[in-house]
C-alpha positions as CSV (number, residue, x, y, z in Angstrom):
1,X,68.0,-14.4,33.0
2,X,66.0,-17.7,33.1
3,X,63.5,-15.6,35.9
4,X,62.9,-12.5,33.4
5,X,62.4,-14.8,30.4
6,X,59.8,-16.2,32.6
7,X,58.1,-12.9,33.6
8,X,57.9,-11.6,30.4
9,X,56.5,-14.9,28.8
10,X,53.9,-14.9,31.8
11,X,53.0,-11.1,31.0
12,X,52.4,-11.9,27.5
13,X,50.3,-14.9,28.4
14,X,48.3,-12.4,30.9
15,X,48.3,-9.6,28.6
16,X,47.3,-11.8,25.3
17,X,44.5,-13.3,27.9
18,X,43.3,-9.4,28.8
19,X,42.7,-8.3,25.6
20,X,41.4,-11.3,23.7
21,X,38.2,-11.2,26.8
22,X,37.9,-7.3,25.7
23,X,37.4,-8.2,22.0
24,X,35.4,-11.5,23.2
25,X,32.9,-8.8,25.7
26,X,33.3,-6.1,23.0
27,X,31.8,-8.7,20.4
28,X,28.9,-10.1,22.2
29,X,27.8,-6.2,23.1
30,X,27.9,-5.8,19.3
31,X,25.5,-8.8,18.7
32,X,23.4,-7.5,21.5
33,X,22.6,-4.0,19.6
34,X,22.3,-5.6,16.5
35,X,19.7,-8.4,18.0
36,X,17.5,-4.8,19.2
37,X,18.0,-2.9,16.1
38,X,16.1,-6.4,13.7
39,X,13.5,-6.9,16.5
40,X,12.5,-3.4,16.2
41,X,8.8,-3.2,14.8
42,X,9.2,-1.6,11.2
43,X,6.6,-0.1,9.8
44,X,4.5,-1.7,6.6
45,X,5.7,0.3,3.3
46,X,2.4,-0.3,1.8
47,X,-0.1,0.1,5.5
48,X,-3.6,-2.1,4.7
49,X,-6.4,0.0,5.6
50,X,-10.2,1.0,4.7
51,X,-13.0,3.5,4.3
52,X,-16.1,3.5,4.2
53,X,-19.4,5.3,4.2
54,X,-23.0,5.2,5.0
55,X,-25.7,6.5,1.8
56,X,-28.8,6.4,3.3
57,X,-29.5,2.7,3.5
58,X,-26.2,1.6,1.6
59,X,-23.4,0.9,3.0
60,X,-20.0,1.1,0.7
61,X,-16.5,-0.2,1.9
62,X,-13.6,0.2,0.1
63,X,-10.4,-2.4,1.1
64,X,-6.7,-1.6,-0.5
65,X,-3.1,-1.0,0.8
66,X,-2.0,2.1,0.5
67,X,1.7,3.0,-0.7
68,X,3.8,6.1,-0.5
69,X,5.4,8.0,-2.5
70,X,8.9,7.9,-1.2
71,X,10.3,10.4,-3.4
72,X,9.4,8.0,-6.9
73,X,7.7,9.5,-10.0
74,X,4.4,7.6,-9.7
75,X,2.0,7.2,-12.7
76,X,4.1,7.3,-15.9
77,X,7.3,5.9,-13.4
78,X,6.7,3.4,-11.2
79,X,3.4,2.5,-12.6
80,X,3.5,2.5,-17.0
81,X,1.0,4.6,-18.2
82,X,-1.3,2.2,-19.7
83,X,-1.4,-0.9,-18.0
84,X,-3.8,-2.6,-15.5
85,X,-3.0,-1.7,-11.7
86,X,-4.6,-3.0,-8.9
87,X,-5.6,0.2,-7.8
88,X,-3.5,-0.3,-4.6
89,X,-0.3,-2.3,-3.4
90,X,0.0,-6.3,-2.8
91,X,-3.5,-8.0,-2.7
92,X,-6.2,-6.1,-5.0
93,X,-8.3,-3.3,-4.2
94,X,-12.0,-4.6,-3.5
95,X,-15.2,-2.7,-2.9
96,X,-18.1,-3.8,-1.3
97,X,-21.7,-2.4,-1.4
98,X,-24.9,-3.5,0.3
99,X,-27.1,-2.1,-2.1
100,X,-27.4,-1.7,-6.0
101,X,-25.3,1.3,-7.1
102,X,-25.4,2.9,-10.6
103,X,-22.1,4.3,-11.9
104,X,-21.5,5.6,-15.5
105,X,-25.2,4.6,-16.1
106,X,-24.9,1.2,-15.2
107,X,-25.8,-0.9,-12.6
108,X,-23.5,-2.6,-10.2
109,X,-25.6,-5.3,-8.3
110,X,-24.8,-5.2,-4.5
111,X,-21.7,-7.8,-3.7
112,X,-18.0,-7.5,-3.5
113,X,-15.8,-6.6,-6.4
114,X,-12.0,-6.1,-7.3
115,X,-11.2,-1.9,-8.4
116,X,-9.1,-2.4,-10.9
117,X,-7.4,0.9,-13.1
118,X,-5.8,1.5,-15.8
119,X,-3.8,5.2,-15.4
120,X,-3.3,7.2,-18.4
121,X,-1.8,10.9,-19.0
122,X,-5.3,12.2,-20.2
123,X,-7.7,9.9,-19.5
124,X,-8.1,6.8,-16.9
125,X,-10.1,3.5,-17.4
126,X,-11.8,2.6,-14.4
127,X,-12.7,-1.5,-13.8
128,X,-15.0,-3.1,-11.2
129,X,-14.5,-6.7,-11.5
130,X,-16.0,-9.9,-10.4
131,X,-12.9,-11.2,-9.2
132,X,-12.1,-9.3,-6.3
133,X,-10.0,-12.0,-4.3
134,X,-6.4,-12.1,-6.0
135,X,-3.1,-10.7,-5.3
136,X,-2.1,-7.6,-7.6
137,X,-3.7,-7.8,-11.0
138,X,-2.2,-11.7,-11.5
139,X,-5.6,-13.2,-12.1
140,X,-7.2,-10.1,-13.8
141,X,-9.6,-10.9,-16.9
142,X,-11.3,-8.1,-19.0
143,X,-14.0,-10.5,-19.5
144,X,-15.0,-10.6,-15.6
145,X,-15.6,-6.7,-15.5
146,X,-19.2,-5.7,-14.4
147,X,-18.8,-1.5,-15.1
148,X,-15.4,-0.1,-17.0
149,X,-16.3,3.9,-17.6
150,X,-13.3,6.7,-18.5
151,X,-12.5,9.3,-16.1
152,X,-10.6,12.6,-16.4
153,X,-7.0,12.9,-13.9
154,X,-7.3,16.1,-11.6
155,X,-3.9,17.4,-10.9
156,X,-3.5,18.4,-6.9
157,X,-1.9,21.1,-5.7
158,X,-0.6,19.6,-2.7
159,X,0.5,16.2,-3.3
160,X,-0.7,12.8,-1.3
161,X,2.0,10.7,0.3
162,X,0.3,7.5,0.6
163,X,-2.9,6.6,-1.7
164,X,-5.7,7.6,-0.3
165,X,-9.5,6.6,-1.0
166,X,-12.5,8.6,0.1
167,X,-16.6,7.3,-0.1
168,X,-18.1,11.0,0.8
169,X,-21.6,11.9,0.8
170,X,-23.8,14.4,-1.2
171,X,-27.0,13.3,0.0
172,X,-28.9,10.4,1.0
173,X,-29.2,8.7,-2.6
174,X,-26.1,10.0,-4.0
175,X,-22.4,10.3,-3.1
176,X,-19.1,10.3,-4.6
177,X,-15.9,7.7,-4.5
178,X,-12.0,9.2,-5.2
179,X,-9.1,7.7,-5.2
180,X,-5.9,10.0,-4.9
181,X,-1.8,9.7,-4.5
182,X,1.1,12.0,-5.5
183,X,0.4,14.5,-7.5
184,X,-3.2,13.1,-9.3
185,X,-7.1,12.1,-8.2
186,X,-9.8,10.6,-10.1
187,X,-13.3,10.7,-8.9
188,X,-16.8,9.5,-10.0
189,X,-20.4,9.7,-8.6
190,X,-22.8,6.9,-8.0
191,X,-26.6,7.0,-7.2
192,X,-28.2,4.4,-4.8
193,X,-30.8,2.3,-7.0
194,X,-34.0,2.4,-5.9
């Protein structure tokens, strides 16, 4: 009796042993895929990214982010009709030129500037500020604006995932700057200063 005591307490020793290095093996291969999965490279919500264009002799760059739509209501949703948006996601919009612009009848000196909007159901307000260096519209002051002009939404008939700026070309003293995303695009013209 003594002998089969023995046996079955050794088997549940062995047994208990067994399975406790399956969970042990089975646990560490878990850790293992989840250690893959959170060094996977994810992609940026909000991608940075640039255009630019050549007007004759004047060069015009135009810095943002550019966030999707993911399925949001954008202007009137996620960004309040009626309030200042960086034109962009995280750090504000800038534009550069290299050469004096005019743009709603006034000049914009060459230099860098923050693009600064402020979205509307009927009508947008359009800023190019001084302070171009800021994250978001945290540091943005009315006062520092150079040109503010009113522009008319175009609704799209496809709409644009991610926000998309253009710097396109009429002819060598004149050209055209747009900004679009979902389901709206604003636009204005500017003519090199000679």
């Amino acid at each position: 009796m003594k002998k089969l005591i023995t046996i079955f307490c050794l088997s549940a020793i062995f047994f208990g042993c067994k399975e406790q290095t399956n969970n042990s093996e089975e646990h560490h291969h878990q850790e293992v895929n989840k250690t893959e999965e959170d060094t996977a490279v994810k992609k940026p919500l909000s991608p940075h990214t640039s255009t630019m264009a050549m007007i004759g002799d004047a060069h015009i760059h135009i810095d943002y982010s550019s966030p999707g739509v993911r399925g949001r209501i954008i202007f009137g949703g996620l960004l309040a009709y009626d309030q200042v948006w960086q034109a962009g996601a995280h750090m504000a919009t800038w534009i550069e030129t290299n050469k004096d612009l005019i743009i709603d009848s006034k000049t914009l000196p060459a230099g860098k500037y923050g693009f600064f909007t402020i979205p509307s159901k009927y009508e947008w307000t359009v800023m190019i500020n001084k302070n171009w260096n800021q994250h978001g519209k945290d540091e943005y002051d009315e006062k520092d604006d150079v040109i503010r002009f009113k522009v008319k939404p175009i609704i799209l008939e496809e709409p644009i995932e991610h926000l998309e700026y253009n710097v396109d070309k009429k002819d060598n003293q004149n050209g055209n700057i747009s900004l679009a995303w979902s389901k709206l695009k604003i636009e204005f013209p500017f003519k090199i200063k000679r």
